[in-house]
N, C-alpha and C positions, 0 to 999 in steps of 0.2 A: 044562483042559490043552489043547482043541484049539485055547479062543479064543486063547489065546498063542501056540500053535503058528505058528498063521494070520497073527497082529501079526507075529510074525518073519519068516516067508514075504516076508509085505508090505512090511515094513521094508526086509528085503535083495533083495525086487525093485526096491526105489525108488532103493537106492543103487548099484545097477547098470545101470539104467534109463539110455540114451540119446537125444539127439537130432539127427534126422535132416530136414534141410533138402531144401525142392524148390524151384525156383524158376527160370525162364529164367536167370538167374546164378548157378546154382551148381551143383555136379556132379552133381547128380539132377536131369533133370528132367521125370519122370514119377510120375507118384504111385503108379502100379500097381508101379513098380519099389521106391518107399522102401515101401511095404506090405509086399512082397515081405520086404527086408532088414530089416524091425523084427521084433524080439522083443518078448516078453511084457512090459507095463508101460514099453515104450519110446516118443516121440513124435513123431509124423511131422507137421513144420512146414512148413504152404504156404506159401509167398511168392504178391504179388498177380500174377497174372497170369490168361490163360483156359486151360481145361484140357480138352481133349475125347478123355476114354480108352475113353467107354462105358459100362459098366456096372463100378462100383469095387466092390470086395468087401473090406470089413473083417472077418476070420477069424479075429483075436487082440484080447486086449485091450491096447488102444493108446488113448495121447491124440492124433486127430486134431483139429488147432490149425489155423486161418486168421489169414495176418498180410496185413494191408489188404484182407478183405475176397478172396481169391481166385474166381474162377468156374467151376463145375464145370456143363460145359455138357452135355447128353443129347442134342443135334440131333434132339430130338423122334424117336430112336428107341430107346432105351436109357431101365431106370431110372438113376439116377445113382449113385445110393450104397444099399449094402447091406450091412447092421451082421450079423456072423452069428458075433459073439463076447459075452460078459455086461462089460458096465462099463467101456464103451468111450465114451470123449466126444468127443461131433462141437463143435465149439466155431469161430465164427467164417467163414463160409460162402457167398457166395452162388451156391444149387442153380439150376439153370435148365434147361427145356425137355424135361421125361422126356419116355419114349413114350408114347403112347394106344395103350390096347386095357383090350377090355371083359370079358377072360376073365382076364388076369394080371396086370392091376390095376398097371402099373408108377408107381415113385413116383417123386417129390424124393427122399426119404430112407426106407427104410424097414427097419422092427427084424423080426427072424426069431427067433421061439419064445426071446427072451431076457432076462435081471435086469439089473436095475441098469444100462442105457445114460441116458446122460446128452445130447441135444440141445440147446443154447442158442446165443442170439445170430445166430441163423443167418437169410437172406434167401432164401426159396425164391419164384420167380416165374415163373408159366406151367409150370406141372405139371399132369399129372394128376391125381395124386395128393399131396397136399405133402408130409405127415409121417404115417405109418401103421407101426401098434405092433401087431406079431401075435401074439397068446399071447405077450405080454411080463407082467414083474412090477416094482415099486417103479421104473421108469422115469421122467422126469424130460423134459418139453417145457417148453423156458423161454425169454420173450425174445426169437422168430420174429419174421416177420415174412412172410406168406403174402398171395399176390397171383394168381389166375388171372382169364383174359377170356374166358371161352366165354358164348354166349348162351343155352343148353339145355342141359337138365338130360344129357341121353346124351352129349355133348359134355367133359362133366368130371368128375373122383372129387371129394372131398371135403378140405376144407384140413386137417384132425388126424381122424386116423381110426384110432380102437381097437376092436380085438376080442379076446373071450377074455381079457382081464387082469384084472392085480389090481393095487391100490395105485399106477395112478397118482397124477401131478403134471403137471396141466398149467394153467403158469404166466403171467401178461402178455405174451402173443401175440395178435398182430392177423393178423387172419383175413376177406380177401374175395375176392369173385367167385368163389367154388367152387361145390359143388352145395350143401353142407352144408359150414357155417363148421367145427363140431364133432362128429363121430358116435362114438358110445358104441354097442356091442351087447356083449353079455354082459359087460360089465364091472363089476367091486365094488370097494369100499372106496375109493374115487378123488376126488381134488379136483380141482375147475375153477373159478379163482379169476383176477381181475385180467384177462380177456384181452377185445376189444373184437373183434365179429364182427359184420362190417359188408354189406350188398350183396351176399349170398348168394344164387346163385339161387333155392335153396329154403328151407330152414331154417338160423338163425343156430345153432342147436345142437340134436340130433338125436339121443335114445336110447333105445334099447328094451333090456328084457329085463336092466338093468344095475339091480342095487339097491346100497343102500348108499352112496349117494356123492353128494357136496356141490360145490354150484354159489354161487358166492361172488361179490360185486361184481364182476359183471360187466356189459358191454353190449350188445344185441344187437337191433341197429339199422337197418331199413329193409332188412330182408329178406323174399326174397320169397312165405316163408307162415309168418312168424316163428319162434317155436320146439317143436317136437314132445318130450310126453313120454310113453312108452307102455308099459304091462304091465311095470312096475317096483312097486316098493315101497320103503320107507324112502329115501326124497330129503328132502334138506334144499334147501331155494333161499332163500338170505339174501342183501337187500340189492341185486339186479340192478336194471337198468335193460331194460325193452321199450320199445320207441317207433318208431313211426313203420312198421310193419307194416299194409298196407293189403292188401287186395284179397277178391275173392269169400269164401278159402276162405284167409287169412291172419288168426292171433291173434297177440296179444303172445304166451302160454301156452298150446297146448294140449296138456290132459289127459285120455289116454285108459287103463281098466283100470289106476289110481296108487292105492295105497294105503298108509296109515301114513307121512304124510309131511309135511313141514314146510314152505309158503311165507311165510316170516315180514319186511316189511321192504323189500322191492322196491317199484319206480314202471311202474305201467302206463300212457305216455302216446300218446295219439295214435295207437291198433290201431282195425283193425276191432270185435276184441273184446278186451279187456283178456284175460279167462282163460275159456276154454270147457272147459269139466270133463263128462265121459262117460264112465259106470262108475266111478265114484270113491269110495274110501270111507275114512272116517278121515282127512280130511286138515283139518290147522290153517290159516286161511288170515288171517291176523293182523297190524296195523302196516302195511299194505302202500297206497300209494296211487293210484285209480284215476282217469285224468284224461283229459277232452277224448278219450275213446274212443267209437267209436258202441255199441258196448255193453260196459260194463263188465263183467260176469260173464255169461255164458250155463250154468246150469249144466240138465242135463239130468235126463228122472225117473228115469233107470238112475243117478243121483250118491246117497248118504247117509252118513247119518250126519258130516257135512262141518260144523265150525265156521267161524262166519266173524263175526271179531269185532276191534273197534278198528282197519276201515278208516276211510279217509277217499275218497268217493262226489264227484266236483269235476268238473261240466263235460259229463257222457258224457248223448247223446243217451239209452240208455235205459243205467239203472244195474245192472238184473238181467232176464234172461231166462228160460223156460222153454220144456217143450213137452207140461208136461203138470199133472196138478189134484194129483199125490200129494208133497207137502212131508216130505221126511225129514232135514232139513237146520238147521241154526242160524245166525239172525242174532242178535247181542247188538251193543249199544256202538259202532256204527259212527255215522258221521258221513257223512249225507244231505248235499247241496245242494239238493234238491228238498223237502227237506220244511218242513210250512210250521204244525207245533204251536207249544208254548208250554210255559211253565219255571215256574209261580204261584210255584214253591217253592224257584226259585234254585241248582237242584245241579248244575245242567250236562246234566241228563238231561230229555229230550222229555218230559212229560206222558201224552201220548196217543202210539200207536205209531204206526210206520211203515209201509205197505205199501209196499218198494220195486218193487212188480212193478206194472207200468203195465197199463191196457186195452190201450193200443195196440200193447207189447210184446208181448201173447199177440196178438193182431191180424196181426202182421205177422210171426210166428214161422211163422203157419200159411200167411200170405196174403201173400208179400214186396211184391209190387205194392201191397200197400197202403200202402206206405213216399209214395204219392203225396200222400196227403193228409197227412202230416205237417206239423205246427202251423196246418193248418187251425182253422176255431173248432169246429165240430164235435168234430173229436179230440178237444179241450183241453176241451171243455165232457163228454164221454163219461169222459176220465180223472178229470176234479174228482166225477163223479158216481160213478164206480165206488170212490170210495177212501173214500167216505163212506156206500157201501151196496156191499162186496164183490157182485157175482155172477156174475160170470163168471173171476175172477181165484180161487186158492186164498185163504181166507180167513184160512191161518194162514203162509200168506207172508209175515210177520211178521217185524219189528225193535220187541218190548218198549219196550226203554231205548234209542231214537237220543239221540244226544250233539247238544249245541245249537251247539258250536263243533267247527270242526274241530283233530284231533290234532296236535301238532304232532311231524310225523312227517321 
């Protein structure tokens, strides 16, 4: 009885529902004033023009609609827009220039303890903060397009930044020059799918303390300490792309205190370290391909219980790391480029096993300087002899069944 109740409500707000134009030519033209005059389920339509009111406060639910693109400018002292109704849609937008400050976080757009807002198609650039969802629920980022230039990290907030929620959507958005392209803190049940996060000062996506929620074909490319994921559980991450994350203390992946979770499918190319996992446990790490990275996996001896089976190993100066003798981990069915058995028996499976864990890899975990002598003949002649009489490497660092071809993944 109440859903129908509700459909009616609905119904006959839509059919009484108006709209209400702004625009240099036409008799509004200020947006604070058509806010002002809309009621409930009514739509306040910009025309293109620049708009500098300050700080807009959306207090009802209203379709805020952009026609060519409007510009809602902050003169870098004001947040811009501030949603502080449920199921209100910003649609069509370009946000520009909020304030900096480091205590009230002001933003491009940002949602207040509320349901069902809808953000899409919108152009925020040079914000603080881009798009920030506070104790929001089943909300909806779709379609952005986020741009800030600060050179340091104290300098800028973050391009989508959640806290507190539940059941996000946040949709094919491009995401660069922030601090953090993505940040997630206490957030659950949430998808992060289709969006391309690019030139981040810090991390191309960024979450702690948020379980349950799925990271989807995404990209996250040439930032600058790749992407952080921390004291979470149940993550799924299908199909992403890392690449091109360089420096000291930069991975495509890392994994800190993750548990019960799924990286199935992704391409690690061109990191420091493809996935660095610490304290990790229960995690399926499967289908995924690791390439032309200086080290493919580092996983540490606080990780177990960790499967790791039917990658494909292509290119990476060392393919697995450690930093210590205690093995509580699984490799089955991956596909080595480094290894160098034989198949007598024709089934696609190595003969003899694999040791993926090099001399020179524990060598240079302990002794980074000794990255000098890399592909010296010594080295090479230290690694052919340790893989054929383990002793200083764990003996049961072990790939069983390597695969003679690689997967086609």
């Amino acid at each position: 009885m109440k859903i129908v109740l509700y459909i009616c409500l609905l119904f006959s707000s839509l059919l009484h529902a108006n709209v209400i134009e702004v625009g240099p030519n036409k008799p509004i033209k200020s947006i604070k004033k058509a806010v002002a005059l809309a009621k409930v389920g009514d739509t306040v339509m910009v025309h293109k023009g620049l708009y500098q009111e300050g700080n807009i406060i959306i207090n009802k639910r209203i379709v805020f609609l952009g026609q060519g693109l409007p510009v809602l400018d902050g003169q870098k002292k004001y947040e811009v827009l501030s949603i502080k109704a449920d199921s209100v849609v910003v649609d069509g937008f370009k946000v520009i220039k909020s304030g900096y400050a480091t205590l009230e976080d002001p933003c491009g757009i940002k949602v207040y303890n509320r349901n069902n807002v809808i953000i899409q198609n919108n152009i925020l650039d040079d914000n603080f903060f881009g798009i920030y969802i506070q104790n929001g629920s089943h909300c909806i980022i779709k379609n952005n397009k986020l741009a800030a230039y600060g050179t340091e990290e104290q300098q800028l907030g973050n391009g989508i930044h959640c806290w507190k929620s539940d059941s996000l959507q946040i949709i094919g958005n491009t995401i660069s020059g922030h601090r953090d392209g993505i940040y997630f803190e206490f957030v659950t049940n949430s998808i992060i799918w289709r969006n391309i996060s690019t030139r981040n000062i810090r991390y191309g996506l960024h979450f702690m303390f948020s379980n349950d929620d799925a990271y989807i074909t995404n990209i996250f490319k040439n930032n600058g300490a790749g992407v952080a994921v921390m004291f979470t559980k149940n993550v799924k991450m299908f199909n992403n792309f890392f690449e091109e994350n360089w420096g000291d203390a930069a991975y495509g992946l890392f994994l800190k205190e993750i548990s019960d979770s799924y990286i199935i499918g992704n391409k690690f190319s061109k990191n420091t370290s493809g996935i660095h996992m610490e304290g990790t446990n229960r995690i399926q790490v499967e289908k995924n391909v690791f390439e032309a990275n200086g080290w493919g996996m580092k996983i540490l001896a606080s990780c177990s219980d960790n499967v790791i089976k039917n990658n494909n190993f292509l290119g990476n100066t060392f393919d697995i790391s450690t930093n210590g003798s205690l093995v509580l981990n699984t490799f089955n069915n991956n596909y080595w480029d480094k290894y160098e058995g034989y198949d007598l028996d024709k089934n696609g499976v190595g003969d003899v096993p694999f040791h993926p864990l090099s001399l020179f890899a524990v060598l240079t975990e302990n002794n980074p300087s000794a990255m000098l002598l890399f592909r010296s003949f010594m080295i090479t002649l230290l690694d052919k002899s340790e893989k054929i009489l383990p002793s200083i490497t764990p003996d049961n660092f072990i790939d069983n069944s390597p695969l003679m071809h690689s997967l086609a993944l």
